[in-house]
KETORLUM-108052 format. One line per 5 residues: for each residue x negated, y negated, z negated of N, C-alpha, C. Coordinates in steps of 0.1 Angstrom, whole numbers, plus 2048, in hexadecimal, padded with zeros to 3 digits. Example, Ala and Ser with C-alpha at 12.3 -4.5 7.8 and 13.67 -1.06 7.14 Angstrom:
77C/839/7B2/785/82D/7B2/77C/821/7B2  780/816/7B9/777/80B/7B9/77F/800/7B1 .
% end
This chain:
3F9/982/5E3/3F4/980/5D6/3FD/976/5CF  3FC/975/5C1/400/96D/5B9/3FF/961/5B5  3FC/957/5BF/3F3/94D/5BA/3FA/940/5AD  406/941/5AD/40C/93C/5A0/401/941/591  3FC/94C/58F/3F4/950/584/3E7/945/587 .
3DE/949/590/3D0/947/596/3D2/935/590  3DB/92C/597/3E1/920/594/3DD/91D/588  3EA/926/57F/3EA/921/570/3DF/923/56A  3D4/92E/56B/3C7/931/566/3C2/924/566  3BD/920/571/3B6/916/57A/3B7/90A/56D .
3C4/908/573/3CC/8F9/56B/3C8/8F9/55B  3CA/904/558/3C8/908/545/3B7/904/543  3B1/90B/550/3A1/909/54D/39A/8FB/549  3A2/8F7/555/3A1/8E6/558/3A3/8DC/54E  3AF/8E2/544/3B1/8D8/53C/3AA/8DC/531 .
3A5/8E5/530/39C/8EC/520/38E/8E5/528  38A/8E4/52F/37F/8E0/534/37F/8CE/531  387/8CA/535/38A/8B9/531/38C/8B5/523  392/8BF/51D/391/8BC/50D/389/8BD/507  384/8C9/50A/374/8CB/507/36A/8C2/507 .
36C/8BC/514/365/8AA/517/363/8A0/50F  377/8A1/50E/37C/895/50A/375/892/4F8  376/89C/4F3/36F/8A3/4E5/35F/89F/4E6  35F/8A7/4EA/34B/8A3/4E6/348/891/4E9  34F/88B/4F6/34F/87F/4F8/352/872/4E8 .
35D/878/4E1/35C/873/4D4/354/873/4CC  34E/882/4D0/345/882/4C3/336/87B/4C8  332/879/4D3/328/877/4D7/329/865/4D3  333/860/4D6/33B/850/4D2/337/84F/4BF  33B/858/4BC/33A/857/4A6/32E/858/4A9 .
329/864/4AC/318/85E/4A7/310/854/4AB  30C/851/4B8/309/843/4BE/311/83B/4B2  31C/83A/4B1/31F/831/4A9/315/82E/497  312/83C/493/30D/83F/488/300/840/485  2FE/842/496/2EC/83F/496/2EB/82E/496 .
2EF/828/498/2F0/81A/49C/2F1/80F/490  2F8/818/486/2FA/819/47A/2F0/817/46F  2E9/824/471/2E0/82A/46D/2D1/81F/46F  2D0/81B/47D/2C9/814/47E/2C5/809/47A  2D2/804/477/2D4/7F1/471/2D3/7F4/463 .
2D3/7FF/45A/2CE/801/44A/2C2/7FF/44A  2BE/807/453/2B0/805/454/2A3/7FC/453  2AB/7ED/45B/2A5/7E1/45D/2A3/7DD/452 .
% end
């Protein structure tokens, strides 16, 4: 078998899977930020 292909899939998956992460991890950081925000108008 070819395992050079199977590899690169793998590797490609891995790193769309970490970006994917790495992304929502920002945005999850802005909002907490924005809720936090949000909160101190409030007072």
């Amino acid at each position: 078998m070819n395992y050079e292909y199977m590899f690169g899939a793998y590797s490609v998956a891995w790193v769309v899977i970490f970006a994917y992460m790495f992304i929502i991890g920002k945005r999850h950081d802005k909002l907490k930020k924005e809720i936090e925000f949000l909160k101190q108008l409030d007072q």
